[in-house]
Every structure is written in structure tokens, then in C-alpha cells.
C-alpha positions as CSV (number, residue, x, y, z in Angstrom):
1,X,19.4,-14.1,19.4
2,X,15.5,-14.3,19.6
3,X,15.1,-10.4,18.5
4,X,18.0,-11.5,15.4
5,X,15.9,-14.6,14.3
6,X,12.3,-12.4,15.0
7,X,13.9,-9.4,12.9
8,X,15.0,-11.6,9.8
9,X,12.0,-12.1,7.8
10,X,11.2,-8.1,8.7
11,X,14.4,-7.8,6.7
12,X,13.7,-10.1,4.4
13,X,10.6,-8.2,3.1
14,X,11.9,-5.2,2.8
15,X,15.4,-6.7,0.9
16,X,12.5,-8.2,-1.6
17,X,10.3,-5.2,-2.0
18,X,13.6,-3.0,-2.2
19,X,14.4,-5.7,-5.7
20,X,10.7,-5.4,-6.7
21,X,10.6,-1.2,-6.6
22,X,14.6,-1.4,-8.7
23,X,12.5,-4.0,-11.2
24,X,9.1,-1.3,-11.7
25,X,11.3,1.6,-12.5
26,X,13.6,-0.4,-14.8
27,X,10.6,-1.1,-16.6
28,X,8.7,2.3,-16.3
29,X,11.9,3.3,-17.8
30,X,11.5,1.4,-20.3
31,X,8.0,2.1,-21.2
32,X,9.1,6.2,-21.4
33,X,11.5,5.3,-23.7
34,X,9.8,3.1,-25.9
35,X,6.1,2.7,-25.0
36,X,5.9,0.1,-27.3
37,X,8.3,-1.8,-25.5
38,X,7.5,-4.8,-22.9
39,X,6.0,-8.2,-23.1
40,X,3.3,-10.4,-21.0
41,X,5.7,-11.2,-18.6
42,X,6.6,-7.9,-17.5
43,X,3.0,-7.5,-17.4
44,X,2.2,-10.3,-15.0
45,X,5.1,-9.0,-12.8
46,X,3.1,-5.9,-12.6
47,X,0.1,-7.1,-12.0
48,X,1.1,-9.4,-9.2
49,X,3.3,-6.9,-7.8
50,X,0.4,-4.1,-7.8
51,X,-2.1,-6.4,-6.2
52,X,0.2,-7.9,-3.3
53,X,1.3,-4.6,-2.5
54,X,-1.6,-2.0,-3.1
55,X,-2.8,-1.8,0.5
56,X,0.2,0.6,2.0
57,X,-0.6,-0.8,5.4
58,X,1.5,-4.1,4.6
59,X,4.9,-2.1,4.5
60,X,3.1,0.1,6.9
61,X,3.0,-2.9,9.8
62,X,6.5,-4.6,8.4
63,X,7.8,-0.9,9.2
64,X,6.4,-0.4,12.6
65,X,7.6,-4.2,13.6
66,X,11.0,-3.5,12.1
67,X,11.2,0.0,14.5
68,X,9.9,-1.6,17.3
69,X,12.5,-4.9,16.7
70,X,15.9,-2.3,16.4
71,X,15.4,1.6,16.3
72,X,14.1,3.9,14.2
73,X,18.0,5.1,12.9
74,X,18.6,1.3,12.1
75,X,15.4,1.4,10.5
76,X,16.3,4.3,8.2
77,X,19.6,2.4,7.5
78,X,17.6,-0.3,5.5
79,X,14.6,2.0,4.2
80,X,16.5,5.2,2.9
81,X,17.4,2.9,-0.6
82,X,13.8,2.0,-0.6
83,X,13.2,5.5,0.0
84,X,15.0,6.7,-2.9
85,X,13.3,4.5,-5.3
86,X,10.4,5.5,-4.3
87,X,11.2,8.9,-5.1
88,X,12.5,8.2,-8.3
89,X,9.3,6.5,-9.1
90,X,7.3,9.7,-8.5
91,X,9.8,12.1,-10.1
92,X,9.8,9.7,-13.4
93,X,6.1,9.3,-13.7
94,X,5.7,12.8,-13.1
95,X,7.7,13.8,-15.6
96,X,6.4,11.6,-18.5
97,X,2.6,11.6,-17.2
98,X,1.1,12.2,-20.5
99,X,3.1,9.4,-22.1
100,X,2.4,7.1,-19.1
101,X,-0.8,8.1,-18.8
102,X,-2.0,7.0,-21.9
103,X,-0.7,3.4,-22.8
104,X,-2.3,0.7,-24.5
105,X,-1.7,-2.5,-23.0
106,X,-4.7,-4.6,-25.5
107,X,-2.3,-4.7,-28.4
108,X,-0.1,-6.9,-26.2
109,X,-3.0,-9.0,-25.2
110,X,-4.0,-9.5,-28.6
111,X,0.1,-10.0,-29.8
112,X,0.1,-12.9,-27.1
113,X,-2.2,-15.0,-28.6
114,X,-1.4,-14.6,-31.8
115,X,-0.2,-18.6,-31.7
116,X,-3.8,-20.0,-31.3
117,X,-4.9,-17.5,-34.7
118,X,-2.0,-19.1,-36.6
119,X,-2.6,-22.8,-35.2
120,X,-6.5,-22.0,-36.4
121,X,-5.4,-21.0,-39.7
122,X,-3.2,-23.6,-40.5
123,X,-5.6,-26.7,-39.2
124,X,-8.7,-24.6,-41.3
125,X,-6.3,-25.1,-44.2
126,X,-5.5,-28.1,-43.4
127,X,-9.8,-29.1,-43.6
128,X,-10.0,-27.6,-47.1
129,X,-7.5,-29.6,-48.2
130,X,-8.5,-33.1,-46.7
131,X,-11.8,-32.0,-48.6
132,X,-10.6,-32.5,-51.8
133,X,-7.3,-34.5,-51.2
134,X,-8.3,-37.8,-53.3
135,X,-8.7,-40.6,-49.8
136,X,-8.9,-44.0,-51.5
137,X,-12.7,-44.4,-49.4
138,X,-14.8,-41.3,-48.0
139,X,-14.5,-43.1,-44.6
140,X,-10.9,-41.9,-44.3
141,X,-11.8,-38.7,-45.3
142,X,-14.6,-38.3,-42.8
143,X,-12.4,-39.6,-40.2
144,X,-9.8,-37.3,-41.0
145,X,-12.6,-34.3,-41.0
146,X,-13.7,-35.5,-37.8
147,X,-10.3,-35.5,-36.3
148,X,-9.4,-32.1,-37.7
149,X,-12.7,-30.4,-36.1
150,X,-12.1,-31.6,-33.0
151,X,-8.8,-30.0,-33.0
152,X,-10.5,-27.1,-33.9
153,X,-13.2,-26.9,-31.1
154,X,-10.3,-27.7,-28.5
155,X,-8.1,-25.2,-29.7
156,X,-10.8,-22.6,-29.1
157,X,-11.3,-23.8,-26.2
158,X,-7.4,-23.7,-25.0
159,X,-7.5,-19.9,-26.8
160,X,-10.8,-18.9,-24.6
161,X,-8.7,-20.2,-21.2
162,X,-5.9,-18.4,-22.3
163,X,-7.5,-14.8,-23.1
164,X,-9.2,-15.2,-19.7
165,X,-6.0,-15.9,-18.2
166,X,-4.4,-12.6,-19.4
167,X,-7.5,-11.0,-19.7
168,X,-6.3,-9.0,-16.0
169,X,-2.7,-8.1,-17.4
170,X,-3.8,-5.9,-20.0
171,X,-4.3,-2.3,-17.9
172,X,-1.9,0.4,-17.3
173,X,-0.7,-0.1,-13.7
174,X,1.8,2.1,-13.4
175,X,-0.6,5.0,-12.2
176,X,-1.7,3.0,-9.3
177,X,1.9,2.2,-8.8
178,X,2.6,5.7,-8.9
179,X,-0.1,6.7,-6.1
180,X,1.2,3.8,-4.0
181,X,4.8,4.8,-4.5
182,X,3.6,8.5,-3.3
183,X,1.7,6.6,0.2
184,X,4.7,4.8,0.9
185,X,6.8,7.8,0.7
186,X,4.6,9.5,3.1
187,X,4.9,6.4,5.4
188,X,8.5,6.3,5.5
189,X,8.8,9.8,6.1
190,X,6.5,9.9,8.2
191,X,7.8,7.0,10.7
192,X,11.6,7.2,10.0
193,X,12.6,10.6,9.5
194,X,9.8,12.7,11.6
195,X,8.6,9.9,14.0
196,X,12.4,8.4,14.7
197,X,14.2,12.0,14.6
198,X,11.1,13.3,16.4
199,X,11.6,16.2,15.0
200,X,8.1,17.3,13.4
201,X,7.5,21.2,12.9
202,X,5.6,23.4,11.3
203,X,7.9,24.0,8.2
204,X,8.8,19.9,7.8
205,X,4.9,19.5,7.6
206,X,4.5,22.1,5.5
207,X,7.3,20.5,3.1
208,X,6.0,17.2,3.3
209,X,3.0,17.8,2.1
210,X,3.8,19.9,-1.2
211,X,5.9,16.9,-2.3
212,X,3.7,14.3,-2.0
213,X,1.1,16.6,-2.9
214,X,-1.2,16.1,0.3
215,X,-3.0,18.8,0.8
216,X,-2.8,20.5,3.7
217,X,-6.6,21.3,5.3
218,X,-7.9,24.7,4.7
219,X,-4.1,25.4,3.7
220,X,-4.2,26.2,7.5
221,X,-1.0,25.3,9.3
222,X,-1.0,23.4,13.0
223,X,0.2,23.8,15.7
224,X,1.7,20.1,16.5
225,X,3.3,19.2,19.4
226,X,6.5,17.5,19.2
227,X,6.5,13.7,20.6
228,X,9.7,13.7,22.0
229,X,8.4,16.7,24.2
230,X,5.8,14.5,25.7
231,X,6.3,10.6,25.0
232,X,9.5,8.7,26.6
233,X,12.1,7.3,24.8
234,X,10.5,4.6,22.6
235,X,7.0,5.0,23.9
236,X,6.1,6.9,20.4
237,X,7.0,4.0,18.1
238,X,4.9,1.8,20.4
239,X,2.2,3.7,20.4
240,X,2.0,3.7,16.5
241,X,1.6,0.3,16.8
242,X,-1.5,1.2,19.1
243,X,-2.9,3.7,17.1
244,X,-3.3,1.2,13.9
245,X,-5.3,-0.9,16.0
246,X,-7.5,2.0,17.1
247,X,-8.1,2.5,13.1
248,X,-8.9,-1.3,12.7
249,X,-11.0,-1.6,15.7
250,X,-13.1,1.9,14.3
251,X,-12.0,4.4,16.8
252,X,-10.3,6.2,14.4
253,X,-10.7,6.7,11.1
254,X,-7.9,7.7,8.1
255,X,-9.1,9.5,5.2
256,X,-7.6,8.0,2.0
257,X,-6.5,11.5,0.7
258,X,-4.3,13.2,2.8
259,X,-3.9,10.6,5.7
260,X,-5.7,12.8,8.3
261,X,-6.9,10.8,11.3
262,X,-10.2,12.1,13.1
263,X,-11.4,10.1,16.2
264,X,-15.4,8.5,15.1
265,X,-18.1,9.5,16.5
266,X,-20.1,6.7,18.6
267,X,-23.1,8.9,20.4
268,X,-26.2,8.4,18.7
269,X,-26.4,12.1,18.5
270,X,-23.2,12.4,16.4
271,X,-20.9,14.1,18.8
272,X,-17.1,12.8,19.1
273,X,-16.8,10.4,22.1
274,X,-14.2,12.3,23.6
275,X,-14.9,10.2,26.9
276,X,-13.3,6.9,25.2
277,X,-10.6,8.9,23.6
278,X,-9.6,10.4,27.5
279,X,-10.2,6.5,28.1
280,X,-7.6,5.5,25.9
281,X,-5.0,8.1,27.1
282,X,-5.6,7.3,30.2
283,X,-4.5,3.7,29.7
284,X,-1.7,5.2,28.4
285,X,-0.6,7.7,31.0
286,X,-1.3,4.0,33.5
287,X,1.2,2.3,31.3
288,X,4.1,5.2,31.5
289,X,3.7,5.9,27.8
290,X,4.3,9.8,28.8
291,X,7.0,12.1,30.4
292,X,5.4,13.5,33.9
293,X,3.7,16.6,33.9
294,X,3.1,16.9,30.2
295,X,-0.8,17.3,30.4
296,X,-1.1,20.8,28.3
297,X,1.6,19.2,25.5
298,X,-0.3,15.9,25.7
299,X,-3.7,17.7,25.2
300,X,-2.7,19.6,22.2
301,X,-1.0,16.7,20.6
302,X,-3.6,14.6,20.3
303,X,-6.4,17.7,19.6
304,X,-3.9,18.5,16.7
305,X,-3.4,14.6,15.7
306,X,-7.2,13.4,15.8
307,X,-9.0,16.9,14.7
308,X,-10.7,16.9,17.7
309,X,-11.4,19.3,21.0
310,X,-10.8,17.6,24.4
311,X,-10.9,20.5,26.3
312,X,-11.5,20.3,30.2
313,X,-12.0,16.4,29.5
314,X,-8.7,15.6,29.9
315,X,-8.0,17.6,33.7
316,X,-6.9,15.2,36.3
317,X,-9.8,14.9,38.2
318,X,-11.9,14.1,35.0
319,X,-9.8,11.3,34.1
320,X,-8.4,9.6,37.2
321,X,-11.8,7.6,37.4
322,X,-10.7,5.8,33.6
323,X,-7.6,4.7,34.9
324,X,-9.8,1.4,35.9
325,X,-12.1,1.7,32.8
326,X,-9.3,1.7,30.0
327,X,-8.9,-1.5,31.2
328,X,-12.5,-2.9,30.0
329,X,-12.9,-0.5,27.2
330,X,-9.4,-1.7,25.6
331,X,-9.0,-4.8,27.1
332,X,-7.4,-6.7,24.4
333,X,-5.1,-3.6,23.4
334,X,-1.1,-4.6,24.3
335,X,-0.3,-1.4,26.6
């Protein structure tokens, strides 16, 4: 009952992000069909749905949590229709790039406040004619002036508030929409099918990266190990729970482009600290993350994973003295 009630706002998100993604490519729709179509609203649902959404790592953590809470194949169960709108997304603003490309959100700005130009007309009008109107004294006309002009100052006033208001709504968002459609792809795939399956090879990386268009390094293929050949059941999901705390905390760092982790460098001479990454395994190899007698397969995994050389570093006798050190170097990390 505690994992059901801990699970339900993890499900919540992604039932409201799931009606979010069905309301974008209604609308991008929409906008290829008619790019004159849409109104400030749809624009402010854009705008707030771009900006509460455009770091990836929210559905990133809400994903991770949601494995961790069931499975990864329960996980897939309730991200594959998320999945496919994301895809959809990417195929229809690939499609109609130039047309999407090139919109012109100021006219709608300028159509929204079209009320405070027509209120300004009518009260200027409205002055010419108390002007000339024949008052019975000039006192009632002045007051009438008076009145009139101050209606005037504070509807430009309300109009200036206004325009700064929707000032932010008035830019194209669907290509930022469109690049964060293509990261959460990759995220999904990445932690569902490949990292729940556990099935990653050669030919699946390969595949991935020529549909979301991540380039793959030097257009060099490697070698990666498979995590079921080295991690035990479960230990993998956990771990990428553990590995997004090494990227907060610096140790590793993502590159925005093609996702690509490489372990920092922390020696004032510039090398790779490969000592604290043998640290870190070794708090993991303490906390039975691994299947026994995996050390080659371990090795190359993470050498594949974090562009990096460990080499002899990682031989028993090298790291059996870190097995008490992980425990001050990563003291606050949740083996």
C-alpha cells in the first residue's frame, strides 16, 4: 500500500504530461495547416508548457522513480503512449520544418491588444467632441476634459501592463519543443527499452542514434558491454539513480549534444581521476551492485560508458584498499 500511495503522483505526472504532449501536436497540427491559425491562449499554454518542461531531467528523475517504484516492463506500459507522441512530434515538425520554422507570432501580439487601440480611439473622439460640444459653463467642459485625459493616461498605462504581460508569448516554441521532444525520446529509449530489456548492442546504438539524430563520435562504433552481463537483477535501474547524482555532484559531466558522459577531471594537472572513479565502483561492488567475477565486463563497461581508460586501476589488489574510502568520498550517496 505504501509503494501504491508513493507511485501515484509518479503516475500522475506522466497521465498529465501524456495530455500536455496530445494538446502540442493538436496544435502544431494546426499551425501546419493553417499557420495563421491560433490565439493568445494557445500561446500561453505553450509558453508555460515549454518552460516547466524544458530541462529533460524532470521526466528524466519522474522516470527513474517510476522504474525503481514497479519495473521497467510496467514502466514501458505507461510511457510507450508518451512515447509515440513524442515520435509523432518529431516526424510532424520534421516534415513541415520550413513552414514551422518560420512563423510569426508578433501579429498575434499586436491582434491581442487591438481593444486598448480601439478604446483610445473612441475616448480621443470622444475629447474632440467635448471641445466643441456647446457646455452651458467652460467649467463643465474642463471637468469633462479632465476626466477624459485621465482615462487616457490610465488606459496607456493598463495597455503598457498588458504588452508586457504577453510580451514572452510572442516566439515560435515549437522548435524548442521539437528538440525537447527528440531528448525525451532518447530518455525513454534509453531507460525503458535498452536499460529495462537490457538488451543494448552495437546495431540498437547504432539505430538509435540516426533517429534522433545524435551523432555517433568519430562515427566509430563501441564496443558496450551489456548490463545484464554484469549488474544483478535491478541493480542497473538503481544505479541510474546513482549516476545522476554523480553528474549533479560534478563527477561526471553530460554533453548537451549527444548525451555522452565523460568522468571530470579533478588533478590540477588535467588528468581523469580515475582513482575516485575505482572509488565509486568500489562502493558499488561493497554494496552487491555486480554479478561475481565480472571484473573484465565491469571494466569495459564503464571505459565504454564514461570515455575513459581505467586500465590496471581497477585489479583487485588496486582497489580492495577503497572498499573503506568509498565510504568518505561518497558518503552521502544511497548505496
Amino acid at each position: 500500500m505504501e509503494q501504491l500511495q508513493n507511485i501515484q503522483p509518479i503516475i500522475e505526472y506522466f497521465s498529465d504530461i501524456y495530455s500536455s504532449w496530445k494538446e502540442i501536436n493538436r496544435l502544431l497540427k494546426n499551425k501546419i495547416q493553417n499557420p495563421n491559425s491560433g490565439d493568445l491562449s494557445s500561446q500561453e499554454f505553450l509558453y508555460t508548457f515549454y518552460n516547466k518542461n524544458k530541462e529533460p531531467n524532470v521526466l528524466q528523475t519522474n522516470l527513474l522513480n517510476l522504474i525503481l517504484a514497479s519495473s521497467a516492463e510496467k514502466a514501458g506500459v505507461i510511457t510507450t503512449p508518451l512515447l509515440a507522441l513524442l515520435m509523432e512530434n518529431i516526424s510532424l515538425f520534421e516534415r513541415n520544418k520550413e513552414i514551422l520554422e518560420n512563423l510569426n507570432f508578433y501579429k498575434m501580439i499586436e491582434q491581442s491588444l487591438l481593444y486598448y487601440h480601439d478604446k483610445r480611439v473612441s475616448l480621443k473622439n470622444d475629447l474632440e467632441l467635448i471641445k466643441t460640444y456647446p457646455y452651458p459653463t467652460e467649467v463643465e467642459r474642463q471637468i469633462l476634459i479632465d476626466e477624459t485625459r485621465k482615462e487616457l493616461s490610465k488606459l496607456s498605462g493598463e495597455e503598457e501592463k498588458e504588452r508586457r504581460r504577453v510580451a514572452p508569448f510572442g516566439i515560435n516554441f515549437f522548435p524548442g519543443i521539437y528538440q525537447l521532444s527528440k531528448e525525451l525520446a532518447v530518455y525513454i529509449n534509453a531507460y525503458i527499452h535498452e536499460g529495462g530489456n537490457i538488451t543494448i548492442n552495437n546495431s540498437k546504438i547504432s539505430e538509435q542514434n540516426s533517429t534522433s539524430n545524435i551523432p555517433e563520435k568519430n562515427n566509430v562504433k563501441v564496443e558496450i558491454e551489456e548490463p545484464n552481463m554484469i549488474f544483478k537483477t535491478r541493480m542497473f535501474e538503481k544505479f541510474l539513480v546513482l549516476e545522476r547524482k554523480l553528474i549533479t555532484d560534478k563527477y561526471l559531466k553530460e554533453e548537451s549534444q549527444n548525451k555522452e558522459l565523460h568522468w571530470i577531471s579533478t588533478h590540477e594537472n588535467g588528468k581523469p581521476d580515475i582513482k575516485r572513479l575505482v572509488t565509486f565502483l568500489a562502493g558499488m561492488l561493497d554494496s552487491n551492485y555486480f554479478l561475481p567475477n565480472k571484473d573484465p565486463k565491469i571494466k569495459t563497461f564503464f571505459e565504454s560508458r564514461y570515455h575513459i581508460t581505467i586500465g590496471q586501476n581497477f585489479e583487485r589488489k588496486r582497489r580492495e584498499p577503497l572498499r573503506n574510502e568509498y565510504k568518505i568520498v561518497f558518503h552521502n550517496y544511497p548505496f
